[in-house]
KOLDREN-783384 format. One line per field, with one value per residue (C-alpha): residue number from 0; residue in one letter; x, y, z. Coordinates in nm, 2 decimals, m for minus. Layout:
resi NUM|...
resn a|...
u X|...
v Y|...
w Z|...
END
This chain:
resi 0|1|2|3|4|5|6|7|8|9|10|11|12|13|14|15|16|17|18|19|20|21|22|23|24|25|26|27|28|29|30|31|32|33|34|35|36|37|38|39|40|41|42|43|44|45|46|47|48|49|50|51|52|53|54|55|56|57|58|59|60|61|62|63|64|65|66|67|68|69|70|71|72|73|74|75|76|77|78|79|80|81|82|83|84|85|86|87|88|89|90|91|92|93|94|95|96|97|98|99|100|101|102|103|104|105|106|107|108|109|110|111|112|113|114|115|116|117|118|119|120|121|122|123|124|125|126|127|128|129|130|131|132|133|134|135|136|137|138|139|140|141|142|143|144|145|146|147|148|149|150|151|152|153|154|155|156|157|158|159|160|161|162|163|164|165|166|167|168|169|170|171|172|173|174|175|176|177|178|179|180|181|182|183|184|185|186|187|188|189|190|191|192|193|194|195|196|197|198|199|200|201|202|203|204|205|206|207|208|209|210|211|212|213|214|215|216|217|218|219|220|221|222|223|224|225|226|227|228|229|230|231|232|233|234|235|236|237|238|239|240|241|242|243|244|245|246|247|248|249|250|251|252|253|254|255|256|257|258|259|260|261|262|263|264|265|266|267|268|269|270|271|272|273|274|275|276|277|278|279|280|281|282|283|284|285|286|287|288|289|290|291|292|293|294|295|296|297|298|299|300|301|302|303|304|305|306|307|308|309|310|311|312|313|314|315|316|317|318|319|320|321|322|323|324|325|326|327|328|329|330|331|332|333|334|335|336|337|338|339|340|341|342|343|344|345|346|347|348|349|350|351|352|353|354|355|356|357|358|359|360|361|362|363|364|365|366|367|368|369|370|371|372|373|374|375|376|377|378|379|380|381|382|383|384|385|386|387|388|389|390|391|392|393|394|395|396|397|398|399|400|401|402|403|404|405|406|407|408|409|410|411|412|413|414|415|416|417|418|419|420|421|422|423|424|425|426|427|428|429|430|431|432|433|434|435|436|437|438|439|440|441|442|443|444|445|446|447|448|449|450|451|452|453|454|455|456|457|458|459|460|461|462|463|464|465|466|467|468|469|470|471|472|473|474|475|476|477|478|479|480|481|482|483|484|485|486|487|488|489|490|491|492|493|494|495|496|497|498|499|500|501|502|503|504|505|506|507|508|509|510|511|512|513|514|515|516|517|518|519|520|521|522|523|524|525|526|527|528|529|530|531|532|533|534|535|536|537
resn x|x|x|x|x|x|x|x|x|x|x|x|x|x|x|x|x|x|x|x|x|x|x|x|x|x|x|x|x|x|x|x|x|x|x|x|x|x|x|x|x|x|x|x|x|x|x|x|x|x|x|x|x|x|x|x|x|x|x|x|x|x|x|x|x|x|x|x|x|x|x|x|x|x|x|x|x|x|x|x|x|x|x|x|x|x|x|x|x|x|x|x|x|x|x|x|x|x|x|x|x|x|x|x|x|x|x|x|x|x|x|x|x|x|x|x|x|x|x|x|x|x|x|x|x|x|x|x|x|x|x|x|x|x|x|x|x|x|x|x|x|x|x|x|x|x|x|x|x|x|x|x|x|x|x|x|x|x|x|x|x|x|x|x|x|x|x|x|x|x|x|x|x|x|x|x|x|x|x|x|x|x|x|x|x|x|x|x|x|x|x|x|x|x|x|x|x|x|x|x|x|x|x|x|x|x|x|x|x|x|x|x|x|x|x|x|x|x|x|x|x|x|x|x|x|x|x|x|x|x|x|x|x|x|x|x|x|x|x|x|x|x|x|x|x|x|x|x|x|x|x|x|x|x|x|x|x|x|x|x|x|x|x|x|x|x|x|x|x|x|x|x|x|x|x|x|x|x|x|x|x|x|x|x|x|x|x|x|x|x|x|x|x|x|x|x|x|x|x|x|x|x|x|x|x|x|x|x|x|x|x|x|x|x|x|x|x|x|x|x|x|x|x|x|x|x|x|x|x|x|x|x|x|x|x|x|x|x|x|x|x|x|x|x|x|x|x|x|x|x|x|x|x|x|x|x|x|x|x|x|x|x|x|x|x|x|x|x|x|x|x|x|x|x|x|x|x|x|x|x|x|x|x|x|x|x|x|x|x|x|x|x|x|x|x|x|x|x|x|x|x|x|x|x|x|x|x|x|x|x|x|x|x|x|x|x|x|x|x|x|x|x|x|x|x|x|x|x|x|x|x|x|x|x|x|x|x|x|x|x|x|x|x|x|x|x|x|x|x|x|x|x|x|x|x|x|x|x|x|x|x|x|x|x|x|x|x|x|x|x|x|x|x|x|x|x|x|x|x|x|x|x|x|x|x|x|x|x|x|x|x|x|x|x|x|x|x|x|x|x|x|x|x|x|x|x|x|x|x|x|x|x|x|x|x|x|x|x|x|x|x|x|x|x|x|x|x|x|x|x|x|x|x|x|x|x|x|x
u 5.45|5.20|4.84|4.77|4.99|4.94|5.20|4.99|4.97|5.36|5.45|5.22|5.39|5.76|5.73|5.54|5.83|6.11|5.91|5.67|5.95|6.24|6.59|6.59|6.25|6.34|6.67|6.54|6.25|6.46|6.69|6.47|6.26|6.58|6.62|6.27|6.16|5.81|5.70|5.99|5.99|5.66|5.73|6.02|5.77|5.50|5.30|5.08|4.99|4.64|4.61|4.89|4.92|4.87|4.48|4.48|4.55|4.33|4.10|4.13|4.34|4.71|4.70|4.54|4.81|5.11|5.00|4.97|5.30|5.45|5.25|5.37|5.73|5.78|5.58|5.79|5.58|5.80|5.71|5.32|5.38|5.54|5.31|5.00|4.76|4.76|4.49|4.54|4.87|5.10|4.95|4.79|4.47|4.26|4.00|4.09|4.05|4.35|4.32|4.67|4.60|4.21|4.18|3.91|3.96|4.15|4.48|4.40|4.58|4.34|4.48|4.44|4.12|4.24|4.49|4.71|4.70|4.96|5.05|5.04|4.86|4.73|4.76|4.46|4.35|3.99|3.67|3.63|3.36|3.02|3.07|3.40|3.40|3.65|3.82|4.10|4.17|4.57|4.49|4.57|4.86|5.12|5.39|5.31|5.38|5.54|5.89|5.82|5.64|5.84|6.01|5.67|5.63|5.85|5.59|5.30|5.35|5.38|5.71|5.90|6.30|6.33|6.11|5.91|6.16|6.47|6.73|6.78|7.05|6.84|6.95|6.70|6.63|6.55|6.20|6.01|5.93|5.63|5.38|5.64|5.32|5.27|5.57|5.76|5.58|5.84|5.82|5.46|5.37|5.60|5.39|5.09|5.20|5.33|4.99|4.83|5.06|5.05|4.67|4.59|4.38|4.18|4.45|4.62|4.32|4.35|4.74|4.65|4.40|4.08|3.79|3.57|3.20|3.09|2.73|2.68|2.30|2.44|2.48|2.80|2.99|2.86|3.20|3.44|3.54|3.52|3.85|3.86|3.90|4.15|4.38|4.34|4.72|4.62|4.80|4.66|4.81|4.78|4.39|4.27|4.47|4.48|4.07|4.10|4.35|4.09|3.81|3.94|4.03|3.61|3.67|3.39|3.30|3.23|3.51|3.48|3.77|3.72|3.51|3.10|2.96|3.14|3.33|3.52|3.38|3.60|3.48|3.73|3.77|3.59|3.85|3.67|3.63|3.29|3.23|2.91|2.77|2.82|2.55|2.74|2.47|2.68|3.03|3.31|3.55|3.90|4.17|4.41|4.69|4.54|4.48|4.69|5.08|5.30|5.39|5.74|5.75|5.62|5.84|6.16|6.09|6.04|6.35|6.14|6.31|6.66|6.68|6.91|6.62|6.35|6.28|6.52|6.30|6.11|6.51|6.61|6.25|6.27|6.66|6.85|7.15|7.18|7.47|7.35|7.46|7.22|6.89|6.63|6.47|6.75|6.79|6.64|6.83|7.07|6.92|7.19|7.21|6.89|6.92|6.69|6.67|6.71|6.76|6.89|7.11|7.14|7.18|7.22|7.00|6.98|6.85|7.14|7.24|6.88|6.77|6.70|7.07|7.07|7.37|7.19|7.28|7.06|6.98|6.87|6.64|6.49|6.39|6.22|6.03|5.91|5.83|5.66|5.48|5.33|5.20|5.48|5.62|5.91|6.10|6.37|6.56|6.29|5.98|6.12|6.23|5.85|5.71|5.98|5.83|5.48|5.37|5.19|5.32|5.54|5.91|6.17|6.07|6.43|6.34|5.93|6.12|6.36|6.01|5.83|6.14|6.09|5.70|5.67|5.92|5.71|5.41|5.51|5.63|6.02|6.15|6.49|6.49|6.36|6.62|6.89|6.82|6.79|7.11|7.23|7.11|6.78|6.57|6.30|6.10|5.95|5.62|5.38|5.18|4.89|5.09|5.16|5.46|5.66|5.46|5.19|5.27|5.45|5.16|5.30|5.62|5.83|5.75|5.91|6.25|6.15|5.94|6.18|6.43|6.20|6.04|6.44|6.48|6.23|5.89|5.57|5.35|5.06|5.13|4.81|4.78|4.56|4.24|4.35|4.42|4.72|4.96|4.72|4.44|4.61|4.70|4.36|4.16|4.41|4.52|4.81|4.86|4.74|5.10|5.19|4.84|5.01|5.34|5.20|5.01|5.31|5.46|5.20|4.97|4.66|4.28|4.06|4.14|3.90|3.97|3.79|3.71|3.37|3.16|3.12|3.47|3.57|3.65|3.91|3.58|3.38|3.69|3.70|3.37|3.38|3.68|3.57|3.87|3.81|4.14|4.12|3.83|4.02|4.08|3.73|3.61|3.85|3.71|3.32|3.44|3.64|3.52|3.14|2.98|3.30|3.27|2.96|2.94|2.86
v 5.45|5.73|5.72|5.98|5.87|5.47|5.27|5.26|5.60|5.61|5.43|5.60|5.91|5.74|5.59|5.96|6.13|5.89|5.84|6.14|6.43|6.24|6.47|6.54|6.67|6.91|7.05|7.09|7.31|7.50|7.57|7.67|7.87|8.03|8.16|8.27|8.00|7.90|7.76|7.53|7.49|7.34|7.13|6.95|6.91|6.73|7.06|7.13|7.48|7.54|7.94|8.19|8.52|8.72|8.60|8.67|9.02|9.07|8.93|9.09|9.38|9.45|9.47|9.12|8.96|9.16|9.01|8.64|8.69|8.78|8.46|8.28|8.31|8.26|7.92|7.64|7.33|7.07|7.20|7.19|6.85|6.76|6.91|6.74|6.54|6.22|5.88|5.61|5.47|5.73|5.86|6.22|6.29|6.22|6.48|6.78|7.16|7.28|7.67|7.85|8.26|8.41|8.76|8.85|8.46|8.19|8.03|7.65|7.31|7.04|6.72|6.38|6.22|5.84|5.77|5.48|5.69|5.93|6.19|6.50|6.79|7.09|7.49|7.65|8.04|8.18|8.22|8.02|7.70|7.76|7.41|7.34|6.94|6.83|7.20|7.20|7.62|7.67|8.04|8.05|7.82|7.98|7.82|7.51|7.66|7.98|8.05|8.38|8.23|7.87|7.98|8.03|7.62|7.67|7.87|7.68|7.37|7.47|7.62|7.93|7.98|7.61|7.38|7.11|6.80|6.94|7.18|7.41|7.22|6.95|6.71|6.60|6.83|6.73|6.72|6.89|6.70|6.95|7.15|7.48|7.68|7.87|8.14|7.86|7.74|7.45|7.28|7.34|7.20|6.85|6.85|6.85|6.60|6.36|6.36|6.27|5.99|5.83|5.83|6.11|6.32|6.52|6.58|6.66|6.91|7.08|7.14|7.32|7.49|7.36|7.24|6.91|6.90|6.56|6.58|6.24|6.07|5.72|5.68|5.45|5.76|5.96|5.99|5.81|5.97|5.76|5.62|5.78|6.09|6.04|5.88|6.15|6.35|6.70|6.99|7.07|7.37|7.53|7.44|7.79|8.03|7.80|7.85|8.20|8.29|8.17|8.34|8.65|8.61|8.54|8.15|8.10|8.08|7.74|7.48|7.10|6.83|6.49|6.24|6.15|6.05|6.16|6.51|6.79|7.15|7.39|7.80|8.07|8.26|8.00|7.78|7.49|7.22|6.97|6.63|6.59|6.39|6.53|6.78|6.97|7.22|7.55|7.41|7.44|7.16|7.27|7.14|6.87|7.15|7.37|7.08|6.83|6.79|6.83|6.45|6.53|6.60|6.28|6.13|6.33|6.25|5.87|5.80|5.72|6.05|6.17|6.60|6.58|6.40|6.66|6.90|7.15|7.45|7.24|7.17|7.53|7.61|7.37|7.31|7.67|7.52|7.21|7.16|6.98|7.18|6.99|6.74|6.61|6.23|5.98|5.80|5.46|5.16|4.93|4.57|4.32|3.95|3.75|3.44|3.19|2.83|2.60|2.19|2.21|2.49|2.83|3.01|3.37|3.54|3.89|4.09|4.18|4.19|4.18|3.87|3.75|3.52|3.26|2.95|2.68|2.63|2.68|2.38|2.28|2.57|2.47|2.13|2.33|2.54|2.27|2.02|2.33|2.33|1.98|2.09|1.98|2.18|2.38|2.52|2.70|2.89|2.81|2.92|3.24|3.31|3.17|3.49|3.73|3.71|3.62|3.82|3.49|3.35|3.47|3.61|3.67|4.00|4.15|4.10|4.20|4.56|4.58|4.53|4.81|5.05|4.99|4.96|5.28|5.51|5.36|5.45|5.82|5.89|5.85|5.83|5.88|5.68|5.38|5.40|5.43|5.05|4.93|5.07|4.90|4.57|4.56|4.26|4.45|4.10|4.12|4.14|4.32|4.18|4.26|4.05|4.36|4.44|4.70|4.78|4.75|5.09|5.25|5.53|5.68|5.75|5.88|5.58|5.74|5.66|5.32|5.14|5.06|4.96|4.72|4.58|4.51|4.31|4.10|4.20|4.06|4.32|4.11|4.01|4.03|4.10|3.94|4.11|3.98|4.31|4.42|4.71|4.82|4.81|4.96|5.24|5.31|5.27|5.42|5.77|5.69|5.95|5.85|5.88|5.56|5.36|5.45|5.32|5.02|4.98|4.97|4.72|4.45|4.52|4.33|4.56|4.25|4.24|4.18|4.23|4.03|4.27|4.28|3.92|4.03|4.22|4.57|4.57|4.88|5.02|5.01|5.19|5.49|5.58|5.49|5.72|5.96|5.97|6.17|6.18|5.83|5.88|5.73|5.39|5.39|5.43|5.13|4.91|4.95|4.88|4.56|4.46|4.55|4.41|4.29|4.35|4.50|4.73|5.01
w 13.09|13.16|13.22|13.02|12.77|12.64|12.48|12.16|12.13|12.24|11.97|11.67|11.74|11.77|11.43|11.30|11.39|11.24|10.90|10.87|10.82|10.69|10.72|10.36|10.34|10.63|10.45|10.13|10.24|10.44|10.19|9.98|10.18|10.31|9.91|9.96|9.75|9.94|9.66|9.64|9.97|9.97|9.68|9.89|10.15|9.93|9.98|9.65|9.60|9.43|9.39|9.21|9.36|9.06|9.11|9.45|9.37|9.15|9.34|9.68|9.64|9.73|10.07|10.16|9.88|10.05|10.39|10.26|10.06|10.39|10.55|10.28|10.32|10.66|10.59|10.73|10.51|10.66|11.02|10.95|10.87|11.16|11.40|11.18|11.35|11.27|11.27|11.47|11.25|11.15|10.88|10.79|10.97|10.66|10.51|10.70|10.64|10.83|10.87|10.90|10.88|10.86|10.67|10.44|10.32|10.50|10.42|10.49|10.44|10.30|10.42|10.21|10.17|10.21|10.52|10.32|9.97|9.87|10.16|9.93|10.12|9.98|10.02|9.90|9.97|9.94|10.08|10.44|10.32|10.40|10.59|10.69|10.81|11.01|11.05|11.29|11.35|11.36|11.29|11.66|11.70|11.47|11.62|11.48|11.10|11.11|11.19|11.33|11.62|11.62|11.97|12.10|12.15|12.45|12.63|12.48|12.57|12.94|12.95|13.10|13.08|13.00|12.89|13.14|13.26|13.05|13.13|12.78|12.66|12.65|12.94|13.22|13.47|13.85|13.90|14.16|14.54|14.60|14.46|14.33|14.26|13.94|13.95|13.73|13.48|13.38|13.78|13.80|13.44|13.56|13.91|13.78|13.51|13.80|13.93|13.61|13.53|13.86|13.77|14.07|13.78|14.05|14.25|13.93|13.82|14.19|14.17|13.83|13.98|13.84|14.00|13.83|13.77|13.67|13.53|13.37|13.38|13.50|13.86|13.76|13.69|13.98|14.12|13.86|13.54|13.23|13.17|12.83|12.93|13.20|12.98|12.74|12.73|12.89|12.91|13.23|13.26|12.98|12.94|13.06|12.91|12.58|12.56|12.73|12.38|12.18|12.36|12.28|11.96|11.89|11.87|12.10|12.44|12.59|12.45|12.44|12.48|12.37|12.16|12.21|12.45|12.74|12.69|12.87|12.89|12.96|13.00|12.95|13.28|13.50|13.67|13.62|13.37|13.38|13.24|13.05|12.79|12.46|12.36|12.16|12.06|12.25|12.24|11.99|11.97|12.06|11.87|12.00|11.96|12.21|12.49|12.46|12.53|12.28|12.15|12.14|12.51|12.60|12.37|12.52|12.85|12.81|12.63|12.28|12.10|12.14|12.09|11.79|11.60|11.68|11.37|11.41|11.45|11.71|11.86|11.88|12.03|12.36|12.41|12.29|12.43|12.29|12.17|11.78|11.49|11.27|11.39|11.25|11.20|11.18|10.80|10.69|10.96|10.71|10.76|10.96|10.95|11.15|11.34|11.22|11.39|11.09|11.10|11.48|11.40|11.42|11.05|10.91|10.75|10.57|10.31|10.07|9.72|9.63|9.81|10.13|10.18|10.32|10.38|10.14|9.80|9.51|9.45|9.81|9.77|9.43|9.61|9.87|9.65|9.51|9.76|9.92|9.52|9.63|9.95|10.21|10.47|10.50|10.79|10.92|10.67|10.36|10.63|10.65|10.30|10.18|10.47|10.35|9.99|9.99|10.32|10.45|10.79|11.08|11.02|11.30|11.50|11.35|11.02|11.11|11.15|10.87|10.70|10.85|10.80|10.45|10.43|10.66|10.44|10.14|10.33|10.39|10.04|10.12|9.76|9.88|10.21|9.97|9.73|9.97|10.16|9.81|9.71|10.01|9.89|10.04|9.86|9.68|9.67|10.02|10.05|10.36|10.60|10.33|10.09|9.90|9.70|9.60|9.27|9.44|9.69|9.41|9.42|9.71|9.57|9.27|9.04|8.73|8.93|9.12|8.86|8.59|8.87|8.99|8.69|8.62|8.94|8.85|9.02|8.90|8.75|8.80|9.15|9.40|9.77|10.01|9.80|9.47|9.37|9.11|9.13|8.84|9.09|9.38|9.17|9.01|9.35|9.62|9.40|9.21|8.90|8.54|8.49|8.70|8.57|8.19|8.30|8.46|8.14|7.94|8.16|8.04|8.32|8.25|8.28|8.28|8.66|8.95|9.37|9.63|9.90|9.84|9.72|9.39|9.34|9.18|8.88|8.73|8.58|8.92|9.11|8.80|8.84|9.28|9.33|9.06|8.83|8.58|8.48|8.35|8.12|7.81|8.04|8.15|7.77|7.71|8.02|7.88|7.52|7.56|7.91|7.92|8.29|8.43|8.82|8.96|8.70|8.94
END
C-alpha cells in the first residue's frame, strides 16, 4: 500500500463506495432526473429540498431563478453524494455548508449534524451566511455535481487522453520507467505518484515541479517533514493549477493544505509550496477536492474497486471505453454457511430462515441457554449464537462481515439493500458490536416498512445496547422522526427509560430539550407530567 495512501483510509473509502451510493439510489435519481424530475431525483437520493422556486422568483427576479432552474436540473444528487467528504468511518462529513453555484445568493448542501444519525442532506438557496463554519466551496469543482462538467474529472484528477495508470477502457496501463515530463499529463501524474508512494516526497515535489520551504520553529523538523503531511494523498500535480483556478476566480491568494499545527502553503503562480506552522491569519483552507487524489483512483489502482462498480457518470468520465453497459456499487452480499469449531468438530453455521442455524436440536440448545442462565460457559456453536444475538463476545471473522454488510447498509439508510438480506433469510436478531439491534437503528431507515416486520419476528421493543438505551431512546436522541417515536410508542415502548452514558443518565426529557426537539413538544409535556425529575432533569 501507498504512503500517501494508508490502509485505514483505504478501507473507509472501499466500504464508502459499496454502501454510501447503493445501485438503486443511482438509477432512480437518474431516472428521474432524466424526466427532468430534480426534485424527484433528489428525493431518491435522500436530498431534502428547503426553498420552492416560485419564492425564489419573487424574491430575486427571473433571471437568477432561470439560472438555478438550469443548475437545478443538471443536478446529479446521487453524484454529490458520492463525491462527499466523509469522517473518519464512512459516514457524511458532519455539519457542513457545502456550496454548489455562487450568484447573487449561493446554492449550498448542508450536510448532517450527527455522523451516525440519519444521512438525509439538505438543498437550501439564499443569502451566503454571514459565518459559514465548516464551508467546503464546490462552486469551483462542478464536476463533482453537475453533469455538464462530469467528463471534466478525467482532466481534474491529473488526466489527459486517458486517465493516470488506466488505459480508457479501463484496464491497466504500463507505467512510465522515467520522468515523461509534463506534455502527458496521465505518465507524468503516475511518475510523480511513484515517487510519493515509495516515500521519495521531495523528489516527488521536484518531478512536479515544486520547490519545498520548511519553516517550522523546532530544530527537529529542520530538514524532515512531519509525517502527517507526507502521508497526506496529494495531487501533486494538479496542486498549482488547482489553487491558480481558484485564484482567479477571487478565492483567495495564499491557500493552506492540511490540519494544525503543521500545514502546507501553497501560492498561485509561485512554483513552490512551504511547510509552516499553522497561522492561518492570510490563508484560506483549500478543499480536499482541489488537493487531494481522487479516492476512486487509489482505489482502482490497488485492486480495492473494480470500474463497473464506480458511479456511472464517474465510469464514463475516466474509462469511455469500457465496455459496462450499466455500473455502479455492487448489491447487499447473501450470507453463506460459517465454520465454527464446536465439541472437537467442525459445524455449520449461517444466518437463514430468520435465525442463525445451526446442527443442534432445540432442545440441546434450551439446556444451553439455560446453563448459560446459571452462569456456566458455553462454547462452540452456543458461543457464537450467544455473540450473534446479544453483540457481546467474539464471532467468526465471516460472520463479523455478514454483520457489517448489514449494519453498514442500515447505517447509510439502505431501506432496500436491508430488506433484500432479510428476504433472503437474514436473522433480523443479531445484534452490533454496540449491542444494538435492529429497532434500535430503525431511525435511519424507512421504519413505516421495517418496523411492523420486525416487531412480527419477534424483536424486543425494550431491548438496550451497551448504554442501556431503548430503540425509544435511540430514536429520540440520534434524529429519528416523531413519526417512528409515535410508532414505537404504540408498540408498548416504555418513556420511564434512562441510558448510562453519562453517571447520572438521560432521561427521554433531558435528550428533548439537549437535541432541541421541538417537534416532540406533546411527549415532553407528557415526560414532566408523569415523570417529573427523572434523569438530570436538564
Amino acid at each position: 500500500m501507498s504512503v500517501s495512501f494508508p490502509p485505514d483510509e483505504a478501507a473507509v473509502w472501499q466500504r464508502v463506495r459499496r454502501y454510501a451510493v447503493p445501485r438503486w439510489m443511482i438509477e432512480q435519481a437518474t431516472e428521474r432526473r432524466l424526466a427532468g424530475d430534480w426534485r424527484g431525483a433528489c428525493a431518491a437520493a435522500n436530498v431534502d429540498v428547503a426553498f420552492d422556486l416560485a419564492e425564489i422568483a419573487a424574491e430575486y427576479g427571473p433571471a437568477i431563478t432561470a439560472t438555478l432552474a438550469e443548475d437545478l436540473h443538471h443536478l446529479a444528487p446521487d453524484l454529490l453524494r458520492w463525491h462527499l467528504p466523509r469522517n473518519g468511518h464512512t459516514t457524511v462529513g458532519i455539519g457542513q455548508q457545502v456550496i454548489l453555484s455562487r450568484e447573487n445568493a449561493v446554492l449550498r448542501l448542508t450536510t448532517p449534524r450527527m455522523s451516525e444519525g440519519p444521512q438525509r442532506l439538505v438543498l437550501r438557496f439564499g443569502p451566503a451566511p454571514a459565518e459559514e463554519p465548516n464551508r467546503v466551496d464546490w462552486s469551483a469543482a462542478r464536476h463533482l455535481w453537475d453533469v455538464r462538467h462530469a467528463a471534466d474529472l478525467r482532466e481534474r484528477c491529473g488526466g489527459g487522453h486517458r486517465t493516470p495508470f488506466f488505459n480508457a477502457d479501463g484496464s491497466p496501463a504500463d507505467l512510465p520507467t522515467a520522468d515523461p515530463g509534463r506534455s502527458d499529463p496521465a505518465a507524468h501524474m503516475e511518475w510523480v505518484t511513484s515517487l510519493h508512494d515509495r516515500g521519495e516526497f521531495e523528489a516527488a515535489l521536484t518531478a512536479a515541479g515544486l520547490a519545498l520551504e520548511i519553516d517550522l520553529p523546532e530544530r527537529r523538523f529542520s530538514t524532515h517533514l512531519p509525517r502527517q503531511l507526507v502521508r497526506l494523498p496529494l495531487a501533486l500535480t494538479r496542486l498549482e493549477p488547482e489553487a491558480r483556478r481558484l485564484a482567479e476566480q477571487g478565492a483567495g491568494h495564499l491557500f493552506r493544505i492540511g490540519a494544525s499545527p503543521y500545514v502546507v502553503l501553497l501560492e498561485p503562480g509561485k512554483a513552490w509550496v512551504r511547510v509552516v506552522r499553522d497561522r492561518g491569519k492570510r490563508s484560506v483552507e483549500l478543499p480536499g477536492a482541489f488537493w487531494r487524489r481522487l479516492p476512486d483512483l487509489d482505489l482502482l489502482r490497488f485492486g480495492r474497486l473494480a470500474p463497473e462498480h464506480l458511479h456511472p457518470l464517474v465510469r464514463d468520465a475516466l474509462f469511455p471505453e469500457h465496455p459496462a453497459v450499466t455500473s455502479g456499487p455492487p448489491g447487499p452480499e447473501l450470507p453463506s454457511p460459517v465454520r465454527v469449531r464446536c465439541r472437537g468438530e467442525w459445524h455449520e453455521v449461517c444466518s437463514g430462515e430468520g435465525t442463525l442455524r445451526m446442527p443442534h436440536r432445540e432442545e440441546e440448545q434450551r439446556r444451553e441457554r439455560a446453563m448459560r442462565a446459571l452462569g456456566g460457559a458455553v462454547t462452540g456453536c452456543f458461543a457464537v449464537q450467544h455473540s450473534w444475538t446479544s453483540g457481546i463476545g467474539r464471532l467468526p471473522k465471516a460472520l463479523r462481515d455478514q454483520r457489517r454488510e448489514l449494519f453498514l447498509r442500515v447505517q447509510h439508510g439502505d431501506t432496500p439493500g436491508v430488506l433484500r438480506l432479510l428476504d433472503a433469510g437474514v436473522d433480523p436478531h443479531v445484534r452490533n458490536g454496540r449491542q444494538r439491534t435492529l429497532l434500535h437503528m430503525l431511525h435511519l431507515l424507512d421504519h413505516e416498512e421495517l418496523l411492523p416486520r420486525l416487531l412480527a419476528a419477534g424483536l424486543d421493543v425494550e431491548a438496550k445496547d451497551q448504554h442501556q438505551r431503548t430503540p425509544l431512546h435511540v430514536a429520540v436522541g440520534d434524529g429519528g422522526s416523531a413519526a417512528l417515536v409515535r410508532g414505537l410508542r404504540a408498540a408498548g415502548a416504555r418513556i420511564d427509560v434512562i441510558d448510562v452514558i453519562d453517571v447520572e443518565g438521560w432521561s427521554l426529557a433531558d435528550l428533548i430539550r439537549r437535541r432541541e426537539r421541538a417537534d416532540l413538544g406533546s411527549l415532553l409535556e407528557e415526560l414532566d407530567r408523569d415523570y417529573p425529575g427523572i434523569g438530570l432533569g436538564a
